[in-house]
Z-matrix of the N, CA and C atoms (Angstrom, degrees):
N
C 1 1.447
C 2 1.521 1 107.15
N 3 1.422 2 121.37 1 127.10
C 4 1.631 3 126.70 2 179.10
C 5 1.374 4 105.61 3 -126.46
N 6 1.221 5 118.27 4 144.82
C 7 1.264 6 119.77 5 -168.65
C 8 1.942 7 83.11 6 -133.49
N 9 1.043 8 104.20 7 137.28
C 10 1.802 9 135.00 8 -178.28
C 11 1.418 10 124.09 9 -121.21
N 12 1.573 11 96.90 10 91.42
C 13 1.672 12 104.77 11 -175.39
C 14 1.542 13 122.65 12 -87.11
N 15 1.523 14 121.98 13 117.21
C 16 1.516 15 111.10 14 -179.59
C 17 1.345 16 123.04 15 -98.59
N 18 1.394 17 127.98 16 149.71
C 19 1.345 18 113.93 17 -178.33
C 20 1.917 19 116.95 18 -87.31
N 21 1.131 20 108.20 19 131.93
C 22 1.346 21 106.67 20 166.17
C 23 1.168 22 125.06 21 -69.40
N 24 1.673 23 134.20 22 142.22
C 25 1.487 24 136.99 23 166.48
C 26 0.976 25 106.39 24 -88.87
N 27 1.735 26 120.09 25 115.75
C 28 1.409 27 118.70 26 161.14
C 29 1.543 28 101.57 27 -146.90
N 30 1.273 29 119.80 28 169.89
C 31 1.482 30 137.57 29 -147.62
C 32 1.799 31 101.19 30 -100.43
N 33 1.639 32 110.80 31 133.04
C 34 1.230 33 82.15 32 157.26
C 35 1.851 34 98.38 33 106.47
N 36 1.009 35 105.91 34 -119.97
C 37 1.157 36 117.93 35 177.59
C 38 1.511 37 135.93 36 -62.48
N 39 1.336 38 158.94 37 -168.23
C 40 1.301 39 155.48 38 -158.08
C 41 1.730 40 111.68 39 -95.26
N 42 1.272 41 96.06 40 -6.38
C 43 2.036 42 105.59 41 179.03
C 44 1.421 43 110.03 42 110.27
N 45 1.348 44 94.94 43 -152.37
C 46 1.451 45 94.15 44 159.25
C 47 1.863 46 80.74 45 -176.05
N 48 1.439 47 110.03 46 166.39
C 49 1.936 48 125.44 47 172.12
C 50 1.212 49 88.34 48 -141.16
N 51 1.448 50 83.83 49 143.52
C 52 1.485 51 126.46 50 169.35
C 53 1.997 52 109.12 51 -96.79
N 54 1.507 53 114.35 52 156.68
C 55 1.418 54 108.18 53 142.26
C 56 1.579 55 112.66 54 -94.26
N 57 1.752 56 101.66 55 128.81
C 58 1.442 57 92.33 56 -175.69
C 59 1.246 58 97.09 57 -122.64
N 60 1.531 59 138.53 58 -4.12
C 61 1.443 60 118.16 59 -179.13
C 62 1.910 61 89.54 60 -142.23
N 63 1.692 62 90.23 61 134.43
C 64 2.005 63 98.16 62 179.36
C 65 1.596 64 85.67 63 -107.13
N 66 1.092 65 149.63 64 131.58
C 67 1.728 66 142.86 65 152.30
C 68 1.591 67 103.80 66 -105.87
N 69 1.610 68 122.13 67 139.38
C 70 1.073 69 133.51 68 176.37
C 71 1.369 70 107.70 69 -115.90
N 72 1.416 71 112.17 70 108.26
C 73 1.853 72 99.75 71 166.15
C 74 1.655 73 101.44 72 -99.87
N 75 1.653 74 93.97 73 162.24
C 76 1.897 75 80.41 74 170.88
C 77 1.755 76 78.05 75 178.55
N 78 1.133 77 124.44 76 160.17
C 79 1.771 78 155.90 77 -176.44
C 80 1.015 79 82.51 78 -121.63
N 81 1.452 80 89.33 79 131.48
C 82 1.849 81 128.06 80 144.45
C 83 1.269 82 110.56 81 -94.30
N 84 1.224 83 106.05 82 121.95
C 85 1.656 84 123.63 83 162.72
C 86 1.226 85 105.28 84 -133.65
N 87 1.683 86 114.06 85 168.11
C 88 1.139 87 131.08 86 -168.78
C 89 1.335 88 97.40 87 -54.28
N 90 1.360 89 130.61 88 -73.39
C 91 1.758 90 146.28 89 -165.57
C 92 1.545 91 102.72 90 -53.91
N 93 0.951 92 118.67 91 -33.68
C 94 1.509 93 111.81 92 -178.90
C 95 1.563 94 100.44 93 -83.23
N 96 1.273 95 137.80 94 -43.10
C 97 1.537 96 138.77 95 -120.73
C 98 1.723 97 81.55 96 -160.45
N 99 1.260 98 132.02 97 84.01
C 100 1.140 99 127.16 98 166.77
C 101 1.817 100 124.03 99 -86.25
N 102 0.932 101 98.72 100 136.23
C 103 1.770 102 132.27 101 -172.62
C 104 1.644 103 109.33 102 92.42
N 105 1.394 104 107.87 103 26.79
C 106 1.652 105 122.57 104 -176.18
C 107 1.838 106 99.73 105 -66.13
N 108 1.104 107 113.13 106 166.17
C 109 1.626 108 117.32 107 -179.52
C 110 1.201 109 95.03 108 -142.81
N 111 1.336 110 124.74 109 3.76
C 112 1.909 111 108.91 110 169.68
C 113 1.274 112 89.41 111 -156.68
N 114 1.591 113 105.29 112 166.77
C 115 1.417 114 138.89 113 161.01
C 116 1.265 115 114.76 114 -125.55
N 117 1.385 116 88.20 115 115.55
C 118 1.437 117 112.76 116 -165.79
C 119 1.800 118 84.84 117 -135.16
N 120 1.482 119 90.65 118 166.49
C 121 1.947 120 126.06 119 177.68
C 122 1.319 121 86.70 120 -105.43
N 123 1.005 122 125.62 121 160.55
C 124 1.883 123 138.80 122 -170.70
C 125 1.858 124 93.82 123 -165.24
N 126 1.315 125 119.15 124 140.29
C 127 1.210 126 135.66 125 172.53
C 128 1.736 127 101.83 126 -136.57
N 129 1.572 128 105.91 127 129.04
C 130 1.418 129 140.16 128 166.64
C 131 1.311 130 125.72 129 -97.65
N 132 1.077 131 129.54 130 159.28
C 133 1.859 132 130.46 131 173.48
C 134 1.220 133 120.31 132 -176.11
N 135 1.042 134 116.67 133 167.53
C 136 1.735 135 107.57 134 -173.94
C 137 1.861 136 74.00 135 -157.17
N 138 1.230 137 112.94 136 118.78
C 139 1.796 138 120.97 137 167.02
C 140 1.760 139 97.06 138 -116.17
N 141 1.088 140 118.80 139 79.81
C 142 1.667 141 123.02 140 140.00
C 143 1.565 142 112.98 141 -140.51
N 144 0.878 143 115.52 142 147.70
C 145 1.561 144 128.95 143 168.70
C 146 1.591 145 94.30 144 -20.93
N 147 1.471 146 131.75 145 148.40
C 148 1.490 147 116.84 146 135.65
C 149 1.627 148 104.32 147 -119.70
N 150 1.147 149 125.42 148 -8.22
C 151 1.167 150 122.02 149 167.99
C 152 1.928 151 122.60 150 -177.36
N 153 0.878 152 104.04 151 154.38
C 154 1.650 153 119.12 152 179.12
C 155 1.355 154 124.22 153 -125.74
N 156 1.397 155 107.54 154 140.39
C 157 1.826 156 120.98 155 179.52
C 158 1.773 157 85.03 156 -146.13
N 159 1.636 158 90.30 157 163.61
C 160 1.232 159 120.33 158 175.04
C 161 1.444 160 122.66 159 -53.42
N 162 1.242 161 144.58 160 138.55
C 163 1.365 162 117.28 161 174.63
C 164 1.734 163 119.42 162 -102.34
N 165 1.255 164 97.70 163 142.09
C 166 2.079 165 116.47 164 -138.55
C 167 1.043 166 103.69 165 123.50
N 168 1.324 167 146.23 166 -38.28
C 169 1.581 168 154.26 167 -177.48
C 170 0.711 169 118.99 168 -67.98
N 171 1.477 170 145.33 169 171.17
C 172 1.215 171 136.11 170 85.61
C 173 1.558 172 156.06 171 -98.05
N 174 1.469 173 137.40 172 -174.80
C 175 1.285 174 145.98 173 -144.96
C 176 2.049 175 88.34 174 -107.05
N 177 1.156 176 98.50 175 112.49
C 178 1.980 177 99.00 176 151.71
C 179 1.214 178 120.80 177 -156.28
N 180 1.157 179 114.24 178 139.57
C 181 1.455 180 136.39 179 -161.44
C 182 1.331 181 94.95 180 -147.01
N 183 1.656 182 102.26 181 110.64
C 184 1.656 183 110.28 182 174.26
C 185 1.837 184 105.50 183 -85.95
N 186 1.354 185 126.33 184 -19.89
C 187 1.461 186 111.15 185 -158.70
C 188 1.313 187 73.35 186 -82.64
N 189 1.404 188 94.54 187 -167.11
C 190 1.811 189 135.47 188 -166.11
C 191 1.330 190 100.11 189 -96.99
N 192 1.169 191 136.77 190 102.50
C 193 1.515 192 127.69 191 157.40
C 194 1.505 193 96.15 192 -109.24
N 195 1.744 194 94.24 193 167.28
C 196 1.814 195 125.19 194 -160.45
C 197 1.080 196 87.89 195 -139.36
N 198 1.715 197 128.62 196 128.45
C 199 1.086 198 153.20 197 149.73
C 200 1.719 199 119.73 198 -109.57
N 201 1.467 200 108.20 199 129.81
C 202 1.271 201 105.29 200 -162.00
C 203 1.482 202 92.02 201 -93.06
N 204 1.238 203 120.63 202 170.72
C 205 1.183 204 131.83 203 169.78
C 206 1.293 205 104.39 204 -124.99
N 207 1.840 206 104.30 205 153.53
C 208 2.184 207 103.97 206 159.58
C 209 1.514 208 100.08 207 -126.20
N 210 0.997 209 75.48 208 -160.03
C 211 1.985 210 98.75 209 -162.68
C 212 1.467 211 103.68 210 -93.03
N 213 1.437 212 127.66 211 112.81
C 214 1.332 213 146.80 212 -171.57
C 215 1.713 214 93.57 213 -54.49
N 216 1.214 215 103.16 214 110.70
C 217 1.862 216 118.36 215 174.48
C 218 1.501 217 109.99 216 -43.75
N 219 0.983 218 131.64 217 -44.11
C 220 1.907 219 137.13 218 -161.36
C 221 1.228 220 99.02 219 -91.35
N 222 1.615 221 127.74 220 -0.23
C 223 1.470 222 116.37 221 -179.92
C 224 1.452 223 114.83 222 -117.71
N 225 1.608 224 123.09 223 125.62
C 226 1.379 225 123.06 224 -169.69
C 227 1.145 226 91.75 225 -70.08
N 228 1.809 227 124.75 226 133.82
C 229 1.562 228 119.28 227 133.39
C 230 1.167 229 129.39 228 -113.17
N 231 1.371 230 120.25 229 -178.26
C 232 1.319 231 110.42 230 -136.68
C 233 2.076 232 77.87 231 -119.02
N 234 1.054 233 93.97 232 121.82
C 235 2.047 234 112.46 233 178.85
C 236 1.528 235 99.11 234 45.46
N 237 0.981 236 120.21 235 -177.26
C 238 1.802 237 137.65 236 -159.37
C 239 1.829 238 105.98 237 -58.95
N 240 1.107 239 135.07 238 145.80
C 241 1.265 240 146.76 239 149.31
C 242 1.413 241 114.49 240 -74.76
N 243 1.174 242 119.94 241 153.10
C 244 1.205 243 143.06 242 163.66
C 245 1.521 244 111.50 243 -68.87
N 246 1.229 245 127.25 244 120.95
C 247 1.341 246 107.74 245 150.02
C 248 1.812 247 142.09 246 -30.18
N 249 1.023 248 121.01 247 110.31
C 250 1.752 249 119.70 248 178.00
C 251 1.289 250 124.44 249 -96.81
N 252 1.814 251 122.62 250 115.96
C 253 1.225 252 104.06 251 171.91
C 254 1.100 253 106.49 252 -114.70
N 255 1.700 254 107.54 253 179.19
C 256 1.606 255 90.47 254 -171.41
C 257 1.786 256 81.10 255 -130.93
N 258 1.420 257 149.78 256 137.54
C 259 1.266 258 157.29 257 -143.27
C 260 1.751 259 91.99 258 -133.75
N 261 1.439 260 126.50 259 135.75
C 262 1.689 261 127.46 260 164.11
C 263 1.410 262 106.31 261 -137.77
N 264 1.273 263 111.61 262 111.38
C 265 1.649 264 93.86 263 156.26
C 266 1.968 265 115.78 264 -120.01
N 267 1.088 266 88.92 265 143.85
C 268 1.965 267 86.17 266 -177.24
C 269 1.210 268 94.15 267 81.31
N 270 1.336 269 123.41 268 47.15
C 271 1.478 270 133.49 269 158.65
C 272 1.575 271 112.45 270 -63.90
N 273 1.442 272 124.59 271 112.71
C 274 1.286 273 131.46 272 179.00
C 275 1.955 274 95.86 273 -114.79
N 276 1.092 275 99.44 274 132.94
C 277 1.926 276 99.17 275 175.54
C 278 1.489 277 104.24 276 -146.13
N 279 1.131 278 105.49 277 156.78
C 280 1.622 279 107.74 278 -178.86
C 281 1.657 280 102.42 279 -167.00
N 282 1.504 281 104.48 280 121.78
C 283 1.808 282 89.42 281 -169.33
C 284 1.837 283 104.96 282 -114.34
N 285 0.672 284 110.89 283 171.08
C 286 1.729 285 112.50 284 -170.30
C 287 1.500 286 112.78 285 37.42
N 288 1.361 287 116.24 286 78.75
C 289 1.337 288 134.66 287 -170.72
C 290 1.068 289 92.38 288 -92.69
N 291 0.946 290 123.08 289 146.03
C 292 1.912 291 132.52 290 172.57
C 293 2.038 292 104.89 291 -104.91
N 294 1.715 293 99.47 292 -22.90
C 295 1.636 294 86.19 293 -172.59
C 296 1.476 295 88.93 294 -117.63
N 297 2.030 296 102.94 295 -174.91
C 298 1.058 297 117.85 296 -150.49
C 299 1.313 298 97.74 297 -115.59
N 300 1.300 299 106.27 298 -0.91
C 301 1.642 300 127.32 299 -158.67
C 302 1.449 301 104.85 300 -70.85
N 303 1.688 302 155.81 301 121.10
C 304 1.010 303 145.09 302 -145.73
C 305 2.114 304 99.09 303 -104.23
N 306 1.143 305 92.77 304 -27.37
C 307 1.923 306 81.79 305 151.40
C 308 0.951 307 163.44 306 -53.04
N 309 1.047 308 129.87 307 107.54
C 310 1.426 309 117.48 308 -168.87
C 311 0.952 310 132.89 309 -89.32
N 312 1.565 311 138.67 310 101.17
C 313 1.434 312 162.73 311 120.88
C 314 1.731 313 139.90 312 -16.83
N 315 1.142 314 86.42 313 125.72
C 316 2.222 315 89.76 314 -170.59
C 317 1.299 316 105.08 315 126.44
N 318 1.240 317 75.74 316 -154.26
C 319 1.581 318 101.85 317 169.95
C 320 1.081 319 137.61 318 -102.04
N 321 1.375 320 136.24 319 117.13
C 322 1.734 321 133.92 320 -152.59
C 323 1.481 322 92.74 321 -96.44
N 324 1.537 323 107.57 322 128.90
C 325 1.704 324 117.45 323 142.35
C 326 1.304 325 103.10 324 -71.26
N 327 1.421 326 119.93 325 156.98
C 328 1.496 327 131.46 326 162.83
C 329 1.408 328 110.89 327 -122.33
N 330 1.322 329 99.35 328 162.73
C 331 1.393 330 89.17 329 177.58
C 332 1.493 331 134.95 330 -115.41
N 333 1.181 332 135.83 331 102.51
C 334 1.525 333 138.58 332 -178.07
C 335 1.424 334 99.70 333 43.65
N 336 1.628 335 105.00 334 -79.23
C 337 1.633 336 111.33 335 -164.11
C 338 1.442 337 123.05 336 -54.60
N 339 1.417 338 115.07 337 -16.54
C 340 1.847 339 109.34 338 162.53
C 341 1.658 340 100.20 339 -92.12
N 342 1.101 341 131.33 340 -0.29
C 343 1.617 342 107.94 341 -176.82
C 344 1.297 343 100.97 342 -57.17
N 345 1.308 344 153.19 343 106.33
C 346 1.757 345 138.62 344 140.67
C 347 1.707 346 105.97 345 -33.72
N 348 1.651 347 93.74 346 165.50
C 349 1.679 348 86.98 347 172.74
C 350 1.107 349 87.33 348 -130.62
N 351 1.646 350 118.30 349 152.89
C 352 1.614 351 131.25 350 177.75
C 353 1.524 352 101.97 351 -39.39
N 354 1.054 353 107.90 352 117.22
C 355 1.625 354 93.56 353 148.00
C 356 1.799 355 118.31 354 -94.33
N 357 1.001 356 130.66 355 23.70
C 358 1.377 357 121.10 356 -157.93
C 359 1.514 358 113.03 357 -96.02
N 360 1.576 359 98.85 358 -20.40
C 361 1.630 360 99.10 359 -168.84
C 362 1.843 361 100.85 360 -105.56
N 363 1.253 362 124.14 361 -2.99
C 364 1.230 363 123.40 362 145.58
C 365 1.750 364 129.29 363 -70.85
N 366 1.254 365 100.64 364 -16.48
C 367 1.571 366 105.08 365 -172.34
C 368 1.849 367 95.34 366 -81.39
N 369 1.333 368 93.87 367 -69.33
C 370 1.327 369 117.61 368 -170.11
C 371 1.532 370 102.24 369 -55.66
N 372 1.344 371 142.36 370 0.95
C 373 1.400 372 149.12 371 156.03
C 374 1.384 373 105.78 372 -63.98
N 375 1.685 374 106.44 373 -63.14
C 376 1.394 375 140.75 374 -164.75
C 377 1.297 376 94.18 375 -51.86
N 378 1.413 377 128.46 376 -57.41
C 379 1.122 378 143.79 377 177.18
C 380 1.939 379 112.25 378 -38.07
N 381 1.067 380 90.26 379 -89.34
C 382 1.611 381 112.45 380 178.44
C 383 1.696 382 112.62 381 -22.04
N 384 1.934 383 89.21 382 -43.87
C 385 2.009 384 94.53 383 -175.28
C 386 1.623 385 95.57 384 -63.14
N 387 1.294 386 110.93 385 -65.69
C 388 1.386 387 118.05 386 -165.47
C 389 1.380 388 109.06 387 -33.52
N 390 1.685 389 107.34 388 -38.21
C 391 2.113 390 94.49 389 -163.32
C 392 1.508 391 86.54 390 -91.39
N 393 1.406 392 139.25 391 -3.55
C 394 1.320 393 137.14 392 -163.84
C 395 1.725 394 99.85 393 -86.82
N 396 1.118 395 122.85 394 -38.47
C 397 1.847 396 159.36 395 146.05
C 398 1.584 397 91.57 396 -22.52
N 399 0.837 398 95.35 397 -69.86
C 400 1.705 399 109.88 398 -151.27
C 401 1.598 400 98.23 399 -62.04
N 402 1.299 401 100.28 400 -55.40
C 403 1.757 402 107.92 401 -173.42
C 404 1.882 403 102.45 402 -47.51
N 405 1.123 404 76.40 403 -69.32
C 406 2.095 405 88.26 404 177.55
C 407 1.686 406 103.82 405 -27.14
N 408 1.308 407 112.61 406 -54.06
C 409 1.653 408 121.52 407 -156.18
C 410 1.642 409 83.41 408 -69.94
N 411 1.215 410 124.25 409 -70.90
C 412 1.597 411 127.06 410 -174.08
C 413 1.472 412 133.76 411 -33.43
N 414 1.841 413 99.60 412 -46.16
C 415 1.376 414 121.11 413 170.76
C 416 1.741 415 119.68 414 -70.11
N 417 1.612 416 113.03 415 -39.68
C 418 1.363 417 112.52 416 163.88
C 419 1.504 418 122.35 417 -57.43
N 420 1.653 419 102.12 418 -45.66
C 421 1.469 420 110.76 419 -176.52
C 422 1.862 421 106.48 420 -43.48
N 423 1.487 422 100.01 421 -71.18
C 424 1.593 423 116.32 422 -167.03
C 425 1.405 424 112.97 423 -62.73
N 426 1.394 425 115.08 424 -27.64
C 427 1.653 426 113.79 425 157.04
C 428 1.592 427 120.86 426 -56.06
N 429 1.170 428 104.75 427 -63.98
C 430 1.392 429 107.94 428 -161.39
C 431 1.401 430 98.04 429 -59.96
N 432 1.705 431 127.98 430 -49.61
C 433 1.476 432 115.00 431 174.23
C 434 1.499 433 124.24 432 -53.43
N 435 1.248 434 123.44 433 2.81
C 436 1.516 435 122.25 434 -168.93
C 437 1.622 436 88.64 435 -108.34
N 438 1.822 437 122.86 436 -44.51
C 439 1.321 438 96.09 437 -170.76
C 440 1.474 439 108.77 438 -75.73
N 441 1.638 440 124.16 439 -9.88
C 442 1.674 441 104.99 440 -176.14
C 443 1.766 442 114.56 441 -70.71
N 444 1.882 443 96.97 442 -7.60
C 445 1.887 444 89.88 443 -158.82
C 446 1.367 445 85.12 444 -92.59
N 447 1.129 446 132.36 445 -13.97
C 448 2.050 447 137.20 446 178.69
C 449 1.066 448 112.38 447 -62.20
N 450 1.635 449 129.15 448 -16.02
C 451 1.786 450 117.90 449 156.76
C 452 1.171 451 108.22 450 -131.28
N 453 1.530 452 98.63 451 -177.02
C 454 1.186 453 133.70 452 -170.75
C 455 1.399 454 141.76 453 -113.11
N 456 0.836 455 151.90 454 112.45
C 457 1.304 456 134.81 455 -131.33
C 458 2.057 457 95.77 456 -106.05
N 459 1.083 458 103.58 457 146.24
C 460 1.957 459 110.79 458 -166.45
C 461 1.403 460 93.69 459 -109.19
């Protein structure tokens, strides 16, 4: 598994890299890949961006993302491929590291899939109707009993 970091051009500030190429090599053999009929080398890739941070940073993404891979165009294979995915969770990345140090330091991008979204101002909406509910139910109740005791029957 290789992961291929590119640098971005931008003005100004220190850049920023992307991962833009994941490549998967891997053999099929029987023991690995059972009811297989050849052994073969197989090569995978996925070349688009999947994501960018500043460089000094780094890249983490605690959920689980799935990246599909295809079949590298310039390479003959031999009858249909399998689909390849490649699955990360607790993705830590950092590209043009200057140390050897296995920590990671700076400032973390995250990625989309851990942002949570507030829930607080939907509750507290939810809230407000319900006692807004309630008033209505209370105010009809104590009305309507005040206009039946206001007459008299002839």
């Amino acid at each position: 598994l290789e992961f291929k970091f590119k640098r971005l051009p931008s003005e100004g500030d220190g850049g920023h890299f992307s991962l833009d190429t994941v490549s998967f090599n891997y053999t099929v053999t029987d023991s690995l890949f059972p009811e297989t009929n050849e052994t073969v080398t197989r090569f995978t890739i996925i070349q688009q961006p999947q994501f960018s941070a500043p460089i000094g940073s780094f890249f983490q993404c605690m959920s689980k993302q799935t990246w599909k891979l295809s079949d590298v165009p310039d390479l003959p294979t031999n009858g249909s491929q399998p689909d390849v995915f490649v699955s990360t969770s607790n993705l830590k990345a950092e590209a043009f590291r200057a140390s050897a140090d296995q920590n990671f330091v700076g400032q973390k991008s995250e990625c989309s899939a851990d942002f949570v979204p507030n829930k607080v101002v939907p509750i507290v909406i939810g809230v407000a109707l319900a006692v807004m509910i309630v008033i209505a139910l209370v105010t009809f109740i104590v009305g309507s009993r005040r206009r039946q005791s206001g007459y008299q029957e002839i």
